[in-house]
Structure formats: structure tokens, C-alpha cells
PyMOL commands that place a pseudoatom at each C-alpha (Angstrom):
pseudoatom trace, name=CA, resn=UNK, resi=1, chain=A, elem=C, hetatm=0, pos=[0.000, 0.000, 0.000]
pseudoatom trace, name=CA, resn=UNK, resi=2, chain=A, elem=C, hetatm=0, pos=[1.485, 3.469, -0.902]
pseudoatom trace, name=CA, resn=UNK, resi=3, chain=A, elem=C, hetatm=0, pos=[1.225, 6.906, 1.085]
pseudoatom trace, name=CA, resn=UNK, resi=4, chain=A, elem=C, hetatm=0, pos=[-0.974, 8.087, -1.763]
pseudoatom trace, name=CA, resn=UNK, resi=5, chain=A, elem=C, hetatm=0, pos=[-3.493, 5.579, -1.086]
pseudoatom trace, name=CA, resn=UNK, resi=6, chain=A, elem=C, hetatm=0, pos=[-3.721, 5.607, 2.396]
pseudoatom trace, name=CA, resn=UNK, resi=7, chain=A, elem=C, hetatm=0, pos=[-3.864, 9.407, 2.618]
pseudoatom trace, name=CA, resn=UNK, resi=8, chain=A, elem=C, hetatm=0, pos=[-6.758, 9.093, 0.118]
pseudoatom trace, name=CA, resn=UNK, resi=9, chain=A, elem=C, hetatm=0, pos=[-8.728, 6.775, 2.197]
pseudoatom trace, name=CA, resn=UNK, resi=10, chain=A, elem=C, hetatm=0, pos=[-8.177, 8.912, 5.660]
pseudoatom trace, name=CA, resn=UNK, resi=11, chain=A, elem=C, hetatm=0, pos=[-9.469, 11.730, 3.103]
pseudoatom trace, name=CA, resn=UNK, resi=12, chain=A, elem=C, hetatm=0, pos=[-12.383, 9.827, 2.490]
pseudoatom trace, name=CA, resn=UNK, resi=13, chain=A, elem=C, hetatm=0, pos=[-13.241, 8.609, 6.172]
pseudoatom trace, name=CA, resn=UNK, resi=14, chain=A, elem=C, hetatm=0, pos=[-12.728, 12.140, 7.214]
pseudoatom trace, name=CA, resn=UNK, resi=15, chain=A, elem=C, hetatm=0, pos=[-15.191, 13.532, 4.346]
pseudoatom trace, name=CA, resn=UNK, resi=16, chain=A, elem=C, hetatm=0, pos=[-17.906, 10.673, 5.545]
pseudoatom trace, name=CA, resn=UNK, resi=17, chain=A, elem=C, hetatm=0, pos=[-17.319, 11.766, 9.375]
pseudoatom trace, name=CA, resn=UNK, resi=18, chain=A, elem=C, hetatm=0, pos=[-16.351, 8.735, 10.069]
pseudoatom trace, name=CA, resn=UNK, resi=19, chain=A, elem=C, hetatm=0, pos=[-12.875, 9.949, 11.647]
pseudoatom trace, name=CA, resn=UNK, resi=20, chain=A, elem=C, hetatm=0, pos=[-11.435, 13.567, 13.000]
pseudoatom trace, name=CA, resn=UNK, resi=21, chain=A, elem=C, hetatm=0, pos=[-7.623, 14.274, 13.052]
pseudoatom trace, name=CA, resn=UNK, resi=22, chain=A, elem=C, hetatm=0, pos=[-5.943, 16.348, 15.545]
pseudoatom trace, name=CA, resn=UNK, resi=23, chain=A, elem=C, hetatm=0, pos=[-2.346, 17.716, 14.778]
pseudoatom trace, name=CA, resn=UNK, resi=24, chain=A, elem=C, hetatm=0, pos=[-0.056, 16.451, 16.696]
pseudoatom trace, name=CA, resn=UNK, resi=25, chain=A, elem=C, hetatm=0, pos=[-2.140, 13.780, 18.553]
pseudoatom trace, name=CA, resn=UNK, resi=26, chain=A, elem=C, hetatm=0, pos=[-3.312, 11.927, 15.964]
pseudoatom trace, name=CA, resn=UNK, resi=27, chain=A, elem=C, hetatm=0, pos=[-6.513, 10.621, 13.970]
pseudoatom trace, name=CA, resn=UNK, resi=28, chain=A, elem=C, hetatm=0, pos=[-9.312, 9.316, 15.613]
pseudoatom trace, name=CA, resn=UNK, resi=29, chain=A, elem=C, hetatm=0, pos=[-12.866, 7.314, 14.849]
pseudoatom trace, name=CA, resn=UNK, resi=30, chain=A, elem=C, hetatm=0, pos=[-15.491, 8.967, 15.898]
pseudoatom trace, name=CA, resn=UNK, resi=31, chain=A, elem=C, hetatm=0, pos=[-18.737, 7.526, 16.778]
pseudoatom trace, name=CA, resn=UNK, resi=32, chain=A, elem=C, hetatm=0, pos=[-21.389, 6.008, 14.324]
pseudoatom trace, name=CA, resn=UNK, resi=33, chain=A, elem=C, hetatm=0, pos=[-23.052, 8.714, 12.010]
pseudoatom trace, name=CA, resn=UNK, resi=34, chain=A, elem=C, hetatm=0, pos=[-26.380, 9.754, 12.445]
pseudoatom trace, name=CA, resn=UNK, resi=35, chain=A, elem=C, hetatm=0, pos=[-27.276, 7.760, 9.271]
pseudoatom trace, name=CA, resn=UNK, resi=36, chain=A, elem=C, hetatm=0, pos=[-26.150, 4.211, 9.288]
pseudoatom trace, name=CA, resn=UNK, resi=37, chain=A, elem=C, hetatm=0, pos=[-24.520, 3.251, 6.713]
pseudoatom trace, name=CA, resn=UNK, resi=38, chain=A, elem=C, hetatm=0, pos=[-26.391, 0.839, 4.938]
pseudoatom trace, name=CA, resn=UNK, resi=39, chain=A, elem=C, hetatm=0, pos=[-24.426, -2.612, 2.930]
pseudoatom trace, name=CA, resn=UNK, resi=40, chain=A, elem=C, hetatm=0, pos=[-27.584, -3.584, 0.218]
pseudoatom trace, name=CA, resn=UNK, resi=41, chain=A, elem=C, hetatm=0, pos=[-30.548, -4.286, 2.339]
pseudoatom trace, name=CA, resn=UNK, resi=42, chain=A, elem=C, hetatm=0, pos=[-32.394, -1.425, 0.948]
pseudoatom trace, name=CA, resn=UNK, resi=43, chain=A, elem=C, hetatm=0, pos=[-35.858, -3.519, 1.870]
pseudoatom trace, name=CA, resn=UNK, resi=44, chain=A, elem=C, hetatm=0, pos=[-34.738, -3.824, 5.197]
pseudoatom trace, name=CA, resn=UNK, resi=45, chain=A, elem=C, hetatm=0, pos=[-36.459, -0.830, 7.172]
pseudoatom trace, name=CA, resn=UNK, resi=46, chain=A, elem=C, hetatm=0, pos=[-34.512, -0.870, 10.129]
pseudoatom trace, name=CA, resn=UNK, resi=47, chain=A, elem=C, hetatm=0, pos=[-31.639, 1.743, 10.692]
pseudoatom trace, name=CA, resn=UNK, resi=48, chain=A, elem=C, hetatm=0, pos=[-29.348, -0.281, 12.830]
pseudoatom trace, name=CA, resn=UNK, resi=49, chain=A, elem=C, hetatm=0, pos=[-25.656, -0.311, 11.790]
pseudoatom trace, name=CA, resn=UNK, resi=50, chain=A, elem=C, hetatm=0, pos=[-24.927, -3.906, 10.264]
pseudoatom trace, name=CA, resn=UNK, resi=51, chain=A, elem=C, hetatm=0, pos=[-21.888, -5.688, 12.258]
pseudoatom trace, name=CA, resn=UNK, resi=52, chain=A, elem=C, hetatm=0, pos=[-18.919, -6.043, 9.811]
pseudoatom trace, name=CA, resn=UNK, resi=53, chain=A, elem=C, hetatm=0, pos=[-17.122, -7.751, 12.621]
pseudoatom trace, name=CA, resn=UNK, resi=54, chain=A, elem=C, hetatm=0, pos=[-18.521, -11.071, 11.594]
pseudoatom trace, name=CA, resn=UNK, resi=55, chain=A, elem=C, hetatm=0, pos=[-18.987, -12.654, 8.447]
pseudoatom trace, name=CA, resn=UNK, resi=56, chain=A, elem=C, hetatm=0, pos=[-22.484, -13.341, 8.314]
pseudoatom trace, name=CA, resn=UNK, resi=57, chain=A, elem=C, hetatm=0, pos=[-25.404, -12.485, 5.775]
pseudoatom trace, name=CA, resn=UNK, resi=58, chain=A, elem=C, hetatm=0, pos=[-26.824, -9.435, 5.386]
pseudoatom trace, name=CA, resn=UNK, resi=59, chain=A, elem=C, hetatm=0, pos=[-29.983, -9.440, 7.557]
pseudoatom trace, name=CA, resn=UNK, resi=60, chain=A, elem=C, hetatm=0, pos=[-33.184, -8.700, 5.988]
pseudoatom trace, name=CA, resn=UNK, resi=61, chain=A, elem=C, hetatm=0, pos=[-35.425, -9.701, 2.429]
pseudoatom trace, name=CA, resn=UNK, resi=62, chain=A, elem=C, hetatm=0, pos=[-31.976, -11.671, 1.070]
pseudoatom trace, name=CA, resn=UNK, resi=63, chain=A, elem=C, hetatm=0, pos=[-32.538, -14.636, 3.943]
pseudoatom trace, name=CA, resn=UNK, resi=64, chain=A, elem=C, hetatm=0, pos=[-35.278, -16.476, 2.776]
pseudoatom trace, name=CA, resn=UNK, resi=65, chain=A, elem=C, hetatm=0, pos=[-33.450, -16.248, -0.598]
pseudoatom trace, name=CA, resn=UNK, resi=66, chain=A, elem=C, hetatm=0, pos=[-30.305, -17.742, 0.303]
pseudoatom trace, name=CA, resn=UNK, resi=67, chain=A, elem=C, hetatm=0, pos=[-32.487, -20.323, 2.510]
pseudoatom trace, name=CA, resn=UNK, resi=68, chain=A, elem=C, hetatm=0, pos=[-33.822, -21.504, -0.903]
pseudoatom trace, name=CA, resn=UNK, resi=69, chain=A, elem=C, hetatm=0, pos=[-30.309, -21.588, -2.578]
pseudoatom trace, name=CA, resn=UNK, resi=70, chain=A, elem=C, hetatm=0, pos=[-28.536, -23.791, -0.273]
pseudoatom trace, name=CA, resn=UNK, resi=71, chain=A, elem=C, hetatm=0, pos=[-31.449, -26.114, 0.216]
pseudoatom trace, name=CA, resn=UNK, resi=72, chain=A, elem=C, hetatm=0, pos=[-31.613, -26.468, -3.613]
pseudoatom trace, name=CA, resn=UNK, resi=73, chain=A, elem=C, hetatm=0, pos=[-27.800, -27.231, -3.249]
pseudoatom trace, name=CA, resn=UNK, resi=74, chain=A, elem=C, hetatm=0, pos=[-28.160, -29.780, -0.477]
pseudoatom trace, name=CA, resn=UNK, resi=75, chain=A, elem=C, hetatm=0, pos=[-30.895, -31.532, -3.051]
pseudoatom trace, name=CA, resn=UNK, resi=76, chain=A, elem=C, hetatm=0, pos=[-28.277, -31.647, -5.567]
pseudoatom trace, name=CA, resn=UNK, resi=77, chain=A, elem=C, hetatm=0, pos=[-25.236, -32.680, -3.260]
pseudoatom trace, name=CA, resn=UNK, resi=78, chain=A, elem=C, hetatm=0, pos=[-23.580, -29.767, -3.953]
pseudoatom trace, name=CA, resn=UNK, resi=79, chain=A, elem=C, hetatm=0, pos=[-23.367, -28.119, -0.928]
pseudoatom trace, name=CA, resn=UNK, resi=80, chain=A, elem=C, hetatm=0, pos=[-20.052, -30.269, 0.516]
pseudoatom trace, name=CA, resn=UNK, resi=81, chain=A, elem=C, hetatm=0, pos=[-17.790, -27.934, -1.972]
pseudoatom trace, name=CA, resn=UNK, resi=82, chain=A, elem=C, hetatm=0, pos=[-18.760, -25.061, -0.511]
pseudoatom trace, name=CA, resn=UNK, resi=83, chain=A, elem=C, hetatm=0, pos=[-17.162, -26.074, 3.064]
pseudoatom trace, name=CA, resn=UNK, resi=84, chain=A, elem=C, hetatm=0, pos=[-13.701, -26.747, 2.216]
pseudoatom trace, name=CA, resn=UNK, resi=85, chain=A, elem=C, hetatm=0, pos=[-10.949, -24.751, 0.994]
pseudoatom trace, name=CA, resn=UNK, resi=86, chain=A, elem=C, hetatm=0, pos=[-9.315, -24.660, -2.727]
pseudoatom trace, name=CA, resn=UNK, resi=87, chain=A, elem=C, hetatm=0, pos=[-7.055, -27.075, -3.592]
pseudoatom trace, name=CA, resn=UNK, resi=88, chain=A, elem=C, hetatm=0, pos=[-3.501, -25.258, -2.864]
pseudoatom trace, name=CA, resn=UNK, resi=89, chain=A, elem=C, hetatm=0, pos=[-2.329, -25.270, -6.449]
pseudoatom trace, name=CA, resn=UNK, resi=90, chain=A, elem=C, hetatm=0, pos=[-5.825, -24.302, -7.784]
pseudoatom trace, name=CA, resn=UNK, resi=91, chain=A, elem=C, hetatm=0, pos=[-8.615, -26.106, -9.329]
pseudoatom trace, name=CA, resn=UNK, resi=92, chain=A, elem=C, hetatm=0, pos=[-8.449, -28.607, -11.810]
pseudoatom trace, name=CA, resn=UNK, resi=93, chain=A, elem=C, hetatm=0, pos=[-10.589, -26.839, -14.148]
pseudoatom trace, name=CA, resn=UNK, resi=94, chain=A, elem=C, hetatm=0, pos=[-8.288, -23.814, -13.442]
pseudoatom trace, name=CA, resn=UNK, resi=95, chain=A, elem=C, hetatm=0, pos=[-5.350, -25.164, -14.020]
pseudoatom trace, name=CA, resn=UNK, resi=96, chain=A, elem=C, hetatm=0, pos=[-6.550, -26.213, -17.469]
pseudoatom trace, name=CA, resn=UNK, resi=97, chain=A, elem=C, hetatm=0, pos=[-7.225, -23.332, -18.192]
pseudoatom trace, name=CA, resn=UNK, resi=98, chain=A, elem=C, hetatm=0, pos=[-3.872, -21.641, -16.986]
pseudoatom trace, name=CA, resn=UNK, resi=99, chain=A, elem=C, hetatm=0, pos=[-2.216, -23.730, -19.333]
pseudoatom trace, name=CA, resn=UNK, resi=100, chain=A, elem=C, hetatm=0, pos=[-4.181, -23.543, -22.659]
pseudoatom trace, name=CA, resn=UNK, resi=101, chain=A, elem=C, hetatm=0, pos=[-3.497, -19.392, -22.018]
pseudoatom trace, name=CA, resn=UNK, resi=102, chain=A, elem=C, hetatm=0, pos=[-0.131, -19.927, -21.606]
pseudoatom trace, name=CA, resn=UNK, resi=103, chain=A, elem=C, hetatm=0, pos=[0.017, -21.770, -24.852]
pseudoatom trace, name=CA, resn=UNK, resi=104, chain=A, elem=C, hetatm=0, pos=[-1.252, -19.005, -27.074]
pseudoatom trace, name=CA, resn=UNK, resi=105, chain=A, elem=C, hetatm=0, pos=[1.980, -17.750, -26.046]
pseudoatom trace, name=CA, resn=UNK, resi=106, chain=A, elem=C, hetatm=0, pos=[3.622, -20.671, -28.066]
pseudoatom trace, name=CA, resn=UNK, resi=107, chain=A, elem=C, hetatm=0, pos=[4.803, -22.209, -24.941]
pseudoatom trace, name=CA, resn=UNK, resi=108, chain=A, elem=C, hetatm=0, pos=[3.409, -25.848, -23.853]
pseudoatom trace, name=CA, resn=UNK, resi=109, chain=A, elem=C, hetatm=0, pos=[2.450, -26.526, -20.668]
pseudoatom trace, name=CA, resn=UNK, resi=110, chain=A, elem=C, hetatm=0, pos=[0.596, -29.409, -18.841]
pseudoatom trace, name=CA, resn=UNK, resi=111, chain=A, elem=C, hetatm=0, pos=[-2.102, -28.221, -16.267]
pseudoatom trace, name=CA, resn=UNK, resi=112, chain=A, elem=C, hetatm=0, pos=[0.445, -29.980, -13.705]
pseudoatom trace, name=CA, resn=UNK, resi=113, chain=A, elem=C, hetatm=0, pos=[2.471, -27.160, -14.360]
pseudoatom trace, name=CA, resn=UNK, resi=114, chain=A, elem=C, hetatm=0, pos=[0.360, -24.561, -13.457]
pseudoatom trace, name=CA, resn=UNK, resi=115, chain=A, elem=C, hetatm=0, pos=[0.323, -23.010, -10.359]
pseudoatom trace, name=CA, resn=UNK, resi=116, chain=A, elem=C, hetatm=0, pos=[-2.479, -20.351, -9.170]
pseudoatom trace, name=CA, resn=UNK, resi=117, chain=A, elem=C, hetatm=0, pos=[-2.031, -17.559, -7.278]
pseudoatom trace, name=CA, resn=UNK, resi=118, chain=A, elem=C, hetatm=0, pos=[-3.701, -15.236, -5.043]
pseudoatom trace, name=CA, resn=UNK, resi=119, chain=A, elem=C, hetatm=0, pos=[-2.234, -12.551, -7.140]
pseudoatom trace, name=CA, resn=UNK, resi=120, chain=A, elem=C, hetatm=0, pos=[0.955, -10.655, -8.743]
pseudoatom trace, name=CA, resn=UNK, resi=121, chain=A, elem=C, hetatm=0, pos=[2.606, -10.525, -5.326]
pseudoatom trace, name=CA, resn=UNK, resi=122, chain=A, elem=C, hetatm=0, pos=[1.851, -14.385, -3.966]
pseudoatom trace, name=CA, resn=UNK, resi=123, chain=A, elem=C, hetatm=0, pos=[3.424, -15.291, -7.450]
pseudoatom trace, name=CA, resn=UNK, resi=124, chain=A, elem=C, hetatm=0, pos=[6.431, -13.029, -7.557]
pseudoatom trace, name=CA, resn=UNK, resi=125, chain=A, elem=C, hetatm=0, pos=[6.709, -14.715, -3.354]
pseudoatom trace, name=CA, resn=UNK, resi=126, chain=A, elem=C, hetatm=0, pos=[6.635, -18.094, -4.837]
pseudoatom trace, name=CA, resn=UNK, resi=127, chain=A, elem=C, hetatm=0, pos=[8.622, -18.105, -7.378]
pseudoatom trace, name=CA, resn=UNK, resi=128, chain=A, elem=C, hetatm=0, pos=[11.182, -15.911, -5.789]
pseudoatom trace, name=CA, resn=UNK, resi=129, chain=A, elem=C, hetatm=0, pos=[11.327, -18.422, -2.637]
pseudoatom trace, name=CA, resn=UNK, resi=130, chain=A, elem=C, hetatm=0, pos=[11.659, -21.076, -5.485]
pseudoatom trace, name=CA, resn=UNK, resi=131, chain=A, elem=C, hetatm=0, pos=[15.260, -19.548, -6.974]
pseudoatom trace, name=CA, resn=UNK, resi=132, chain=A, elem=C, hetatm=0, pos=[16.475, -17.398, -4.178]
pseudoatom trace, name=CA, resn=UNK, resi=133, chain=A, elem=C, hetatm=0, pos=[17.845, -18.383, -1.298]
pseudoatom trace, name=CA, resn=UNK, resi=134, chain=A, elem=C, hetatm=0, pos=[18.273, -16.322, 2.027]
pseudoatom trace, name=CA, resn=UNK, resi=135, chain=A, elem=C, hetatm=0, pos=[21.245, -13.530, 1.437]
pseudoatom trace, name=CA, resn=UNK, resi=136, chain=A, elem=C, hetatm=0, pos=[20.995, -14.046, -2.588]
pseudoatom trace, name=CA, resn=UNK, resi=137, chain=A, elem=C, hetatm=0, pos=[21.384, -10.282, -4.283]
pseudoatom trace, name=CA, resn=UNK, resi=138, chain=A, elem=C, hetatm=0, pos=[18.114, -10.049, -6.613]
pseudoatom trace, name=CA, resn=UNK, resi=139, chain=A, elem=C, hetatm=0, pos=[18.279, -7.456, -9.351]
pseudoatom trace, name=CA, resn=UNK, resi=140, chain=A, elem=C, hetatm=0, pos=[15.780, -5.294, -10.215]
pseudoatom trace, name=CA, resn=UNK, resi=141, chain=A, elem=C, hetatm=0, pos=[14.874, -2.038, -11.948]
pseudoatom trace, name=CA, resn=UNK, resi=142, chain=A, elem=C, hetatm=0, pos=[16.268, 1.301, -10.120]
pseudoatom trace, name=CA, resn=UNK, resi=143, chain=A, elem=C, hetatm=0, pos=[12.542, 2.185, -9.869]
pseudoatom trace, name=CA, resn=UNK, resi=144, chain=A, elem=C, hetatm=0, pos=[10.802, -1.172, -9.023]
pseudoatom trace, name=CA, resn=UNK, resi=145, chain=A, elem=C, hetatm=0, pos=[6.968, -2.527, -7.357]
pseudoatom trace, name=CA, resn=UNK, resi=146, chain=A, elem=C, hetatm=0, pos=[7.323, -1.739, -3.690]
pseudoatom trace, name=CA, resn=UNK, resi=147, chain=A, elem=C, hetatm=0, pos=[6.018, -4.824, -3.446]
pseudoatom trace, name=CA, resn=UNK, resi=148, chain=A, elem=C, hetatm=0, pos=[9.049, -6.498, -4.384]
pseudoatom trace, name=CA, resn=UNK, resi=149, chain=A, elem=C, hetatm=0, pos=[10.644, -4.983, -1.660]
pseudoatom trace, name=CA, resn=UNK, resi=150, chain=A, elem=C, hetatm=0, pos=[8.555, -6.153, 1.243]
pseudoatom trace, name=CA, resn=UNK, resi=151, chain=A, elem=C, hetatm=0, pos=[8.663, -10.216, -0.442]
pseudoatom trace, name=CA, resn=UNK, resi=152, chain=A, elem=C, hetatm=0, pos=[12.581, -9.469, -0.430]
pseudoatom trace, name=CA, resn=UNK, resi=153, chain=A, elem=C, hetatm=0, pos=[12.902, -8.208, 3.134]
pseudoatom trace, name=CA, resn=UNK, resi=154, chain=A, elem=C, hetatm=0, pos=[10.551, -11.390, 4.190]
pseudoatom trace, name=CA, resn=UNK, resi=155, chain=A, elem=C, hetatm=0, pos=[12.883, -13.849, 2.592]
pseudoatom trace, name=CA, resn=UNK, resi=156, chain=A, elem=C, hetatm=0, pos=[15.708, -12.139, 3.208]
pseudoatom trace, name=CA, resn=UNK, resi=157, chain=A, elem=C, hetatm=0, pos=[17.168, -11.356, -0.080]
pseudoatom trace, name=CA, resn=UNK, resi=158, chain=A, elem=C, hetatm=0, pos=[19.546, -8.606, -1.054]
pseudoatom trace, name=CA, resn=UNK, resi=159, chain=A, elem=C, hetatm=0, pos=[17.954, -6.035, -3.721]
pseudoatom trace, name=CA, resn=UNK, resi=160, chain=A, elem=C, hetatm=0, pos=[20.112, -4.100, -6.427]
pseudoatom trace, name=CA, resn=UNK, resi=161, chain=A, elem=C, hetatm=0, pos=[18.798, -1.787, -8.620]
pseudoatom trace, name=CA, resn=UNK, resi=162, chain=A, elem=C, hetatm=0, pos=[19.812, -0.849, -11.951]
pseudoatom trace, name=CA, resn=UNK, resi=163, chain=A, elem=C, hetatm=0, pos=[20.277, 2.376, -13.821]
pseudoatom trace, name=CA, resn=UNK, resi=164, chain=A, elem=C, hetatm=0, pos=[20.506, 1.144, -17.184]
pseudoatom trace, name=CA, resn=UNK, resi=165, chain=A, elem=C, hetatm=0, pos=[17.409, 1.045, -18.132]
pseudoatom trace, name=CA, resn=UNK, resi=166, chain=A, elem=C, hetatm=0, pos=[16.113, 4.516, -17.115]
pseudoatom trace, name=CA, resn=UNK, resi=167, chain=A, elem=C, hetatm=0, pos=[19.481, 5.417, -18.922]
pseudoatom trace, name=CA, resn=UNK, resi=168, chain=A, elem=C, hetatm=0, pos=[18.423, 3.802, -22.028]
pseudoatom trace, name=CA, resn=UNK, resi=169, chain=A, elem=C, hetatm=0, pos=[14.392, 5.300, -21.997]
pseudoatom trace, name=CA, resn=UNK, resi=170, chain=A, elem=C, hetatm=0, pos=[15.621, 8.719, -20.964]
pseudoatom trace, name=CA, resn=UNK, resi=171, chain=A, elem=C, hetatm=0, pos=[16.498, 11.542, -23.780]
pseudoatom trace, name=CA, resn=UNK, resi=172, chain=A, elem=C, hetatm=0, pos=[20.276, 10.199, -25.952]
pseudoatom trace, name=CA, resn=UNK, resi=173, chain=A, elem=C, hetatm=0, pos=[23.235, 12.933, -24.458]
pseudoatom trace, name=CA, resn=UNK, resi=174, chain=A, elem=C, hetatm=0, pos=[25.981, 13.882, -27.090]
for i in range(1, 174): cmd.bond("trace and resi %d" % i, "trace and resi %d" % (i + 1))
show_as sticks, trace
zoom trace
């Protein structure tokens, strides 16, 4: 996360209310506004503030819906799925998938060697924890995704930037 980002989301907590800074003390949350804020249960007429603190349904219209879904599911034996977690690697089907992509690029892969990630970071953490070892020197660009950064300081890797390639995109010197 960048100081650009956060300072745009304490700008947007302050704009709701929701917070009130004080230099040199700090930035606090103030109490709930005198609207709740509401999370899609527009047919549900009561104003009380919905509990993000658990992970639980949205109270209201949407219950006797989702009642009806995952009975339909149990019917079907479909339900089990739902309980458990991915498979590490990803799914099967996903897999697959990964791995006719990946040969549009003229590369061939089998789905066994496709790995899916949570994301650009997980990847870069896996496969830099694949070829690095702790104290290895990992070069980079001189200006490169702070991201990189905080996978390298977790597996304790070395960084070193390089010049040459804002050198060779900047404006040619005679």
C-alpha cells in the first residue's frame, strides 16, 4: 500500500465523518453517524448499523433467498464444496485453463504445471522463494513494485537496482 493511497482513504473517512484528526495527537474514529450506513438491504427498514465484525449475511429480504439456494444445493449434493478450501495449487478446471493461455503464447504446458495464485505478489513470493535463497542479491529495476521490496525483506534477499534502463528510456546525451 502506498502513502498516496492511504492518505486518500483517511481523506475519504474524514469527508464521511467517520474519523477527526488532531495535529499532533493523531486521527481518531469517531462515533457512528447519524445515518447508518447501509451494505444492500435497501428492503430492510430498520436503521441499525450492520456488524462487519462477523462474516455473516446481510440481515433482511436476502434470507429467505439464500435459505432456498442452499437447500436447492443440499438436493443436488452440492453443498459439501462449498465447506472446504481450494485445492492449494488451484482447481483442476483452473489449471486447465492456466495452461491452454499460456500456450497461445507458443509455450506448452501441462495443467500440472500450473500453479495459481492469489495474485501478482503471492506469485512473484513463490517463485522468488523457489530460486532465491536467504542472502541471494536479486536485481531489479532502479525504480521497481514496492512490493518487491517487502517479499525481499521477508525472505531475506539482497535487492540491487539498476540504472541502465532509465538510462536507455531517458532523452540520448551527445
Amino acid at each position: 500500500m502506498t502513502i498516496g493511497t492511504v492518505s486518500r482513504a483517511y481523506e475519504e473517512l474524514h469527508r464521511r465523518g467517520l474519523v477527526i484528526g488532531e495535529v499532533g495527537r493523531g486521527t481518531f474514529v469517531r462515533g457512528l453517524p447519524t445515518e447508518a450506513i447501509r451494505f444492500g438491504a435497501e428492503d430492510d427498514a430498520s436503521t441499525e448499523a450492520i456488524d462487519l465484525s462477523l462474516n455473516l449475511p446481510v440481515p433482511g429480504a436476502h434470507v429467505s433467498e439464500l435459505t432456498r439456494v442452499i437447500t436447492e444445493l443440499t438436493k443436488r449434493g452440492r453443498i459439501s464444496g462449498l465447506f472446504g478450501y481450494t485445492p492449494h495449487l488451484g482447481t483442476p478446471r483452473h489449471r486447465a485453463v492456466g495452461a491452454k493461455w499460456i500456450g497461445r503464447s507458443g509455450l506448452t504446458v501441462s495443467p500440472d504445471e500450473v500453479v495459481v495464485t492469489s495474485g501478482a505478489q503471492h506469485a512473484i513470493l513463490l517463485a522468488l522463494s523457489t530460486v532465491a535463497r536467504p542472502g541471494d542479491v536479486i536485481l531489479t529495476e532502479a525504480l521497481t513494485y514496492p512490493g518487491i521490496k517487502a517479499i525481499a525483506n521477508v525472505l531475506h534477499l539482497r535487492l540491487e537496482g539498476s540504472l541502465s534502463t532509465i538510462q536507455d528510456c531517458g532523452p540520448k546525451r551527445s
